[in-house]
TORDOZA-692392 format. One record per residue (C-alpha): chain; y, z, x. Coordinates in Angstrom, 1 decimal. Each point is the difference from the previous one (the first is absolute). Layout:
<node fiba="A" Y="Y" Z="Z" X="X"/>
...
% end
This chain:
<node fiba="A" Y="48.7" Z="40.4" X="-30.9"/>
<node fiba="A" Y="-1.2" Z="0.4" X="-3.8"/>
<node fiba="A" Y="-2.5" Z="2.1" X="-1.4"/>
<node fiba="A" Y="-2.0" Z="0.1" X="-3.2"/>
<node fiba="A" Y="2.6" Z="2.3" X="-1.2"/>
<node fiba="A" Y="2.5" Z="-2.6" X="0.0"/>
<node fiba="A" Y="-2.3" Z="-2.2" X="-2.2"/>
<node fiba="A" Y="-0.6" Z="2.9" X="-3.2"/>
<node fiba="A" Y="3.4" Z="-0.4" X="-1.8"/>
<node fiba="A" Y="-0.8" Z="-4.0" X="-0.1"/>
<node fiba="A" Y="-3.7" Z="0.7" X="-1.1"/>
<node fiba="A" Y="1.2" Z="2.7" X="-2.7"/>
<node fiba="A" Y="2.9" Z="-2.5" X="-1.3"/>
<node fiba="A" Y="-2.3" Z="-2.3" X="-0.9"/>
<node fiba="A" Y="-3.2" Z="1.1" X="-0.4"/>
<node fiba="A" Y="1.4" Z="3.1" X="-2.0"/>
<node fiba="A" Y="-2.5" Z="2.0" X="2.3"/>
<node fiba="A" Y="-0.5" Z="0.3" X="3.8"/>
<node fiba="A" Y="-3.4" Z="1.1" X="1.3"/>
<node fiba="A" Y="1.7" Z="1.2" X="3.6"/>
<node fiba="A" Y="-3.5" Z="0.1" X="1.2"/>
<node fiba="A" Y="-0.7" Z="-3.3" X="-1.1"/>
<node fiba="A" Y="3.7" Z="-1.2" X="1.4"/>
<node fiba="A" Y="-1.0" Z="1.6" X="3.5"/>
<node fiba="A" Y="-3.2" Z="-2.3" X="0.1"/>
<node fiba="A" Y="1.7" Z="-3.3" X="-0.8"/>
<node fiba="A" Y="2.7" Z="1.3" X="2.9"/>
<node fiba="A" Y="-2.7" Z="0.9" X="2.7"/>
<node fiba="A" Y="-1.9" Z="-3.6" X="-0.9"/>
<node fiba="A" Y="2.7" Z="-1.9" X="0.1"/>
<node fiba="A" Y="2.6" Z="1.7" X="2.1"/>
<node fiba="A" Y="0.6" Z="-3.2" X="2.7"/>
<node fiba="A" Y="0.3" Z="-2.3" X="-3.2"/>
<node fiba="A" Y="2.8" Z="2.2" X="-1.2"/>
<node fiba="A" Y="1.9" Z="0.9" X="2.9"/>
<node fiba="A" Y="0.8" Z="-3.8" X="0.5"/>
<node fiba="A" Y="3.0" Z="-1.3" X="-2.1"/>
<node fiba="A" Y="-1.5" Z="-3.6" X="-0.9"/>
<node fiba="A" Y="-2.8" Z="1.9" X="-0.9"/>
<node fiba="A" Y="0.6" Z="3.1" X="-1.8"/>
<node fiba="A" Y="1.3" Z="-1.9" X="-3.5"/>
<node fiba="A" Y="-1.7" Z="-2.6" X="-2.2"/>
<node fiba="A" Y="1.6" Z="-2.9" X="-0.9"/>
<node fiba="A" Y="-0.6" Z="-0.5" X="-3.6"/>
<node fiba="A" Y="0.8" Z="-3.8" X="0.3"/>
<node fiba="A" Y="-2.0" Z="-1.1" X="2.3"/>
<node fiba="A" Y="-3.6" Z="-0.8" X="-1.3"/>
<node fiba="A" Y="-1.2" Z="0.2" X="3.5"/>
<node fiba="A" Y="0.9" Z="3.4" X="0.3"/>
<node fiba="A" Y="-1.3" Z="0.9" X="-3.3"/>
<node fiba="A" Y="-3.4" Z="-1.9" X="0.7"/>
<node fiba="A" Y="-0.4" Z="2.1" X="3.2"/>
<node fiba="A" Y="0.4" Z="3.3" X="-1.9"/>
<node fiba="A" Y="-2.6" Z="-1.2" X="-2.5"/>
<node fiba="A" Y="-2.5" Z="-1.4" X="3.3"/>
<node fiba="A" Y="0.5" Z="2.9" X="2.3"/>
<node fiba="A" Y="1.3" Z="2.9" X="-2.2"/>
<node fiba="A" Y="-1.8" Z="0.1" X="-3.1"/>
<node fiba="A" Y="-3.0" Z="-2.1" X="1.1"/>
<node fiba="A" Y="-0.5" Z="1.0" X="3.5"/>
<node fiba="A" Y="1.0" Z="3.9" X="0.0"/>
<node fiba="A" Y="-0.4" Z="1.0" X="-3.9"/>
<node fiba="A" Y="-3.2" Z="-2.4" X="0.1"/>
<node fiba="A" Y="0.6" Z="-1.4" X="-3.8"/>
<node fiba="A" Y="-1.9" Z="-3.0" X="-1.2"/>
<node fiba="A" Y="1.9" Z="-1.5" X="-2.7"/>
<node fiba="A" Y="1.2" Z="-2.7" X="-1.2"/>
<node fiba="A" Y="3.2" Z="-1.2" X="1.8"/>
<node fiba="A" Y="1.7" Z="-0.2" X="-2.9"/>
<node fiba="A" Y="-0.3" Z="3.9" X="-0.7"/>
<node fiba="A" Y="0.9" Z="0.3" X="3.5"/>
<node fiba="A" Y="2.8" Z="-1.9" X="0.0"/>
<node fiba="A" Y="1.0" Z="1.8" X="-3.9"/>
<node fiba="A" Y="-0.2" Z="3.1" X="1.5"/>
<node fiba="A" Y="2.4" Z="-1.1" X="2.8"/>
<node fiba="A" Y="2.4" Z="-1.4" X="-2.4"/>
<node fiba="A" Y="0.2" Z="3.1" X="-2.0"/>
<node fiba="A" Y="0.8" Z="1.9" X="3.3"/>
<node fiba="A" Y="2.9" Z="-2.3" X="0.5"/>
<node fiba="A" Y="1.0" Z="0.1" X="-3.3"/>
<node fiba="A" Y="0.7" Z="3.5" X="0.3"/>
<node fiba="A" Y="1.7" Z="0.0" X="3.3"/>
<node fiba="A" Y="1.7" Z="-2.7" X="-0.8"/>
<node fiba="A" Y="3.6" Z="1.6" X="-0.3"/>
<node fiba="A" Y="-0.5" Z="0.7" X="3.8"/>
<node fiba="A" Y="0.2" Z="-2.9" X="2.3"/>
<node fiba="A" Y="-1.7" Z="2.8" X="2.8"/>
<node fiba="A" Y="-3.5" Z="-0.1" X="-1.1"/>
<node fiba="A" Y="-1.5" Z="2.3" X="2.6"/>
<node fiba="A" Y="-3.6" Z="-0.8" X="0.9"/>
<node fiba="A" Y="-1.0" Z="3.4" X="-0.2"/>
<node fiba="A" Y="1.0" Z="0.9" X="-3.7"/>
<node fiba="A" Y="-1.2" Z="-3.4" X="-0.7"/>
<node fiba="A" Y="-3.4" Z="0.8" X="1.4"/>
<node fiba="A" Y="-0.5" Z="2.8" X="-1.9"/>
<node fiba="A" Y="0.9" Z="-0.9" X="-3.4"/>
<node fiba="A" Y="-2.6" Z="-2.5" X="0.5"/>
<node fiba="A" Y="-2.3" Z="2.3" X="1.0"/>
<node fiba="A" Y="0.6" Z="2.6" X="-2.7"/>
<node fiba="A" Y="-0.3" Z="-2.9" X="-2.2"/>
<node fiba="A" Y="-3.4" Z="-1.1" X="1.2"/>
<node fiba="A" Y="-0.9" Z="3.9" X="0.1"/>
<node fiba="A" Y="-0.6" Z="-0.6" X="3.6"/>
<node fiba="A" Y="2.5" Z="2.6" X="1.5"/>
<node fiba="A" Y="-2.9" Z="2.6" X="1.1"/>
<node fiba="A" Y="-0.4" Z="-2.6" X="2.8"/>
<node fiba="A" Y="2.8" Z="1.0" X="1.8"/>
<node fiba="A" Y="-0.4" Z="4.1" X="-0.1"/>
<node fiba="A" Y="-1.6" Z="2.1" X="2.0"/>
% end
């Protein structure tokens, strides 16, 4: 079974940084989501997917308020970046959102 560990080389290639503390939390809160292969990867093609990251990830657990549109903006510049690897793994997804929104505190500690 993985481990946050397994998840910091991902974060740091492209984020550029990896808050391992951060990385732990996103593990521990979400360790049945990634431990489940349909699960663990976002499809960036499927708007259903994406709309359910925006609903329950950055609404829901960040708690964010705006607009759709910057939602979803700040979703598609995730993707862009990621989007020589057709394995987007939740996790580093998750926290490049999260760093974006300046929302990572949430998940250390």
């Amino acid at each position: 079974m993985a481990d946050a560990s397994d998840y910091h080389a991902d974060v740091k290639a492209y984020a550029g940084t990896c808050d391992e503390a951060a990385v732990a939390g996103l593990f521990k809160t979400y360790r049945l989501v990634l431990s489940k292969p349909d699960t663990r990867l976002v499809s960036a093609s499927d708007p259903a997917e994406l709309d359910r990251v925006r609903t329950n990830f950055l609404k829901k657990k960040l708690g964010l308020s705006d607009p759709d549109t910057v939602l979803d903006a700040a979703i598609a510049e995730v993707m862009a970046t990621m989007k020589g690897d057709r394995t987007k793994n939740r996790l580093t997804v998750y926290y490049m959102l999260a760093e974006r929104f300046g929302k990572l505190d949430l998940f250390k500690g």
